[in-house]
PAZAPA-4460 file (N, C-alpha, C; in steps of 0.05 Angstrom, whole numbers, plus 32768, in hexadecimal, padded with zeros to 4 digits):
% residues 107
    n_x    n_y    n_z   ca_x   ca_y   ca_z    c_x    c_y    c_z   seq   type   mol
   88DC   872F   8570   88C0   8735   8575   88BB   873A   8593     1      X     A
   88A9   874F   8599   88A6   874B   85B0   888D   8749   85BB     2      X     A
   888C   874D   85D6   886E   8749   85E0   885D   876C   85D4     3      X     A
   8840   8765   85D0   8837   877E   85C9   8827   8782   85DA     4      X     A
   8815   879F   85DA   8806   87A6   85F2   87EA   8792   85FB     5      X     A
   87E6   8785   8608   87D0   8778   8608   87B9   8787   8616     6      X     A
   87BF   879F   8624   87A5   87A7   862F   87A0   87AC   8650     7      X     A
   87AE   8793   8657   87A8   878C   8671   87CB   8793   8686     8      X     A
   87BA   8794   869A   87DC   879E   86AF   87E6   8776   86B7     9      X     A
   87F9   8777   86AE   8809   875C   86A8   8823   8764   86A0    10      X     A
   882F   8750   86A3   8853   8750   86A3   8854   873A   868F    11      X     A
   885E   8746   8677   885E   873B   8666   8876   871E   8665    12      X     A
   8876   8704   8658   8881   86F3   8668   88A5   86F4   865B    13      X     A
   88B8   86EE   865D   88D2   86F2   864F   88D3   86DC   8645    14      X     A
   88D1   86C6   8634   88D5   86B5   8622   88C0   86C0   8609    15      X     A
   88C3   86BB   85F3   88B8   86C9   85D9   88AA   86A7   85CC    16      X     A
   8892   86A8   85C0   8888   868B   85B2   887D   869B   859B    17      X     A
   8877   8684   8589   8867   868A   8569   8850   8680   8574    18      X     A
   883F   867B   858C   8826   8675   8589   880C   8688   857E    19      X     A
   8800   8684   856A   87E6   8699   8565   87D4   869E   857C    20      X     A
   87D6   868F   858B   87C1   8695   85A3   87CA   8693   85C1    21      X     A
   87D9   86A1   85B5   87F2   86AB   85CA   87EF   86D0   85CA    22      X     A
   87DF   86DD   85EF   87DB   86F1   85EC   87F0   8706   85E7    23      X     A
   8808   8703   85ED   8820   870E   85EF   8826   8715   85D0    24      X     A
   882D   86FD   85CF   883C   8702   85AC   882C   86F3   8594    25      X     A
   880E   86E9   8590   8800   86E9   857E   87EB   86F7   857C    26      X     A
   87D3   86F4   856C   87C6   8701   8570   87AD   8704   8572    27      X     A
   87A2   86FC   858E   8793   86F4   859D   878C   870E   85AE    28      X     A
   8776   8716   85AF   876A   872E   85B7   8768   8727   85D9    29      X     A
   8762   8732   85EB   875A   872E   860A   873B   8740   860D    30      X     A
   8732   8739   861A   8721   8745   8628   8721   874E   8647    31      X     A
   8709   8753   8651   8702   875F   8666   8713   874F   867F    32      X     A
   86FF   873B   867F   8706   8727   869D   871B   871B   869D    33      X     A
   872B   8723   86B7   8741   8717   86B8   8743   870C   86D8    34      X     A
   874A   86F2   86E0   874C   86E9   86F1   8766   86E2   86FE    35      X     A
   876F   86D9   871A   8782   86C7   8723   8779   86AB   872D    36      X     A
   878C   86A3   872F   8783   8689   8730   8799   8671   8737    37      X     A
   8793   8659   8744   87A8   8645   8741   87A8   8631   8730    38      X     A
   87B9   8628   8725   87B9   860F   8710   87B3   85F8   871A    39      X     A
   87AB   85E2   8712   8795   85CB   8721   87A7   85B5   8712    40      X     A
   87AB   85C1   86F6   87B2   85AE   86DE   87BB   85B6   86CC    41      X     A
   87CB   85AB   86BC   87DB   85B5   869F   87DF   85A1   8692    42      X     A
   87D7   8591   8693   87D8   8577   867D   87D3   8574   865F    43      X     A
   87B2   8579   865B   87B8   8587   8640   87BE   8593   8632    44      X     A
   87C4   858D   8616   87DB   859D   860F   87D0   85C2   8608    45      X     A
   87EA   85CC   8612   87E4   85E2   8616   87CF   85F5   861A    46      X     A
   87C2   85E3   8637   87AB   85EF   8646   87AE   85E5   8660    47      X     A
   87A5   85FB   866C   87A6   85F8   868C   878E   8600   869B    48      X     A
   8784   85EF   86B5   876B   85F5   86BE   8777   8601   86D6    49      X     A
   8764   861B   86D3   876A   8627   86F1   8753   862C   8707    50      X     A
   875C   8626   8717   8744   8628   8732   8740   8645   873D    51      X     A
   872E   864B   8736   872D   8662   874C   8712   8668   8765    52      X     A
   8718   867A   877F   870D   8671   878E   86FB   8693   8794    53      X     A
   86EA   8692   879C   86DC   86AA   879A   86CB   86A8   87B8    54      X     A
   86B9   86C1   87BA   86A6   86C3   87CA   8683   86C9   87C2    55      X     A
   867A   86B1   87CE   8661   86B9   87C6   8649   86C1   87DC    56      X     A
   8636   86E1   87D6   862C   86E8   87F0   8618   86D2   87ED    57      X     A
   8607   86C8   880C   85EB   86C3   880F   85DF   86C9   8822    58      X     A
   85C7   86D6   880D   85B5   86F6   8822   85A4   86E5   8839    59      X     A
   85A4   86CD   883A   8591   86C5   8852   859F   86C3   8865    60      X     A
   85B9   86B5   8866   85C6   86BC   887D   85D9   86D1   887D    61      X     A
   85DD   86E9   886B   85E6   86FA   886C   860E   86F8   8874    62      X     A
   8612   86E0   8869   862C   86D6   8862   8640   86D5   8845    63      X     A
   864E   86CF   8845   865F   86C2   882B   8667   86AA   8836    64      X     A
   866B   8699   8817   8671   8684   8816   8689   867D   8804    65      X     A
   869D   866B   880A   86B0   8667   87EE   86A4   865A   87DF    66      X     A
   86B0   865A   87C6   86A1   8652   87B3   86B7   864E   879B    67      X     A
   86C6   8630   8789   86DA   8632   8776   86CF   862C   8764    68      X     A
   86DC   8636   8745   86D2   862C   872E   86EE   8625   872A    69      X     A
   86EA   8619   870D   86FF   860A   86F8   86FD   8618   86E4    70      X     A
   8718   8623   86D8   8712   8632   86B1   872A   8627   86A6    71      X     A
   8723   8621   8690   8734   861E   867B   874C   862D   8677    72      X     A
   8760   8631   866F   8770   8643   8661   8789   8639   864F    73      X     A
   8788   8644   8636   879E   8649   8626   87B6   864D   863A    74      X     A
   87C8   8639   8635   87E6   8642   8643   87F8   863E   862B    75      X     A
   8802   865E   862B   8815   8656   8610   8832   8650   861A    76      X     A
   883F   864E   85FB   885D   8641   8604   886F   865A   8617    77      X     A
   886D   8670   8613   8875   8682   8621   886D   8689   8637    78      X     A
   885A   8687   863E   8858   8680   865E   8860   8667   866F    79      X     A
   884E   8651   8669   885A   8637   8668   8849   8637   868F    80      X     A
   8837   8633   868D   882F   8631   86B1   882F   8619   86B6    81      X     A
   8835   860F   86CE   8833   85E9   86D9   8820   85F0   86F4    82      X     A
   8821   85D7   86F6   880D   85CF   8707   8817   85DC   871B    83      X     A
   8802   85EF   8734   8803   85FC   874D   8812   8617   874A    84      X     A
   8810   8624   8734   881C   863E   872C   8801   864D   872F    85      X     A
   8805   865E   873D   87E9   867A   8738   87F2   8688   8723    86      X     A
   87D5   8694   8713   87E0   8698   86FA   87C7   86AF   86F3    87      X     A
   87D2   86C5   86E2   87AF   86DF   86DA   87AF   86CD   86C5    88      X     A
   8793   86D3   86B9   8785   86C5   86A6   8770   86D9   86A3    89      X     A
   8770   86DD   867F   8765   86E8   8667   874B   86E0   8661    90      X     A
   8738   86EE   865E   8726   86E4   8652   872B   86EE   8631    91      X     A
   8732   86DB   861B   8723   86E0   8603   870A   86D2   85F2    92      X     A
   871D   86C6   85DD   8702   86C1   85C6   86F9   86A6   85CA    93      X     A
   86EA   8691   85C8   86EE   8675   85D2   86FF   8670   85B9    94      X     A
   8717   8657   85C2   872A   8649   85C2   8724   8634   85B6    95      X     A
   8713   8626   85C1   8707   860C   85BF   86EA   860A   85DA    96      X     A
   86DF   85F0   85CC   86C9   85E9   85D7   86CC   85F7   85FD    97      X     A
   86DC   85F8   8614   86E0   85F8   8629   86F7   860F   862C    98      X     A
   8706   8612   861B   871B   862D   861F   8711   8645   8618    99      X     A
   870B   865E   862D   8703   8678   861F   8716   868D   8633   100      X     A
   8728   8685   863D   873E   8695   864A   875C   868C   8639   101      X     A
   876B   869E   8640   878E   8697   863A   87A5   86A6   8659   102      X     A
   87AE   869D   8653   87BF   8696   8672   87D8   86B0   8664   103      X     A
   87D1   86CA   8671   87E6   86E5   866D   8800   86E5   8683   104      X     A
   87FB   86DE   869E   880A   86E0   86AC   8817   86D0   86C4   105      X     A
   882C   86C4   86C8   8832   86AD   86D9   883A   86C3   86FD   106      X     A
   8828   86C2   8708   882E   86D5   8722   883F   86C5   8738   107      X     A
***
């Protein structure tokens, strides 16, 4: 089996899994938004929280500011991300109550 087209510009990963919600090789749709990001955590099982850090303008002082969030993501067995790996991340279908990404690429 192999990896099939998911859509997105990603390097598909070289280990093969039977996960269903696994973008690569089940079949789990992707969407639009796709992010990078660093790993914070991987403890739960097969989910990883990734941090990512952005810019936000503000028009009174006519600056940016940093600004991080936290997201969820599906990490399947074929990727397999640990803690302090930067990683693209999928937006699909929600997962569960807090997962609505899956983890496509280990950069």
């Amino acid at each position: 089996m192999t990896a099939r087209n998911i859509g997105i510009e990603a390097k598909p990963p070289e280990k093969e899994c039977n996960d269903p919600k696994c973008a690569w090789h089940g079949k789990l749709p992707v969407r639009k938004k796709t992010f990078i990001g660093k790993v914070v955590s991987a403890r739960p099982f097969k989910t990883v929280v990734v941090e990512r850090e952005f810019l936000h303008y503000i028009p009174k002082y006519e600056r940016y500011e940093k600004r991080k969030s936290k997201l969820y993501a599906h990490n399947p067995e074929c990727i397999n991300a640990k803690e302090g790996d930067i990683v693209k991340i999928a937006e699909c279908r929600k997962l569960s109550k807090l997962k609505a990404f899956v983890v496509i690429e280990k950069i």
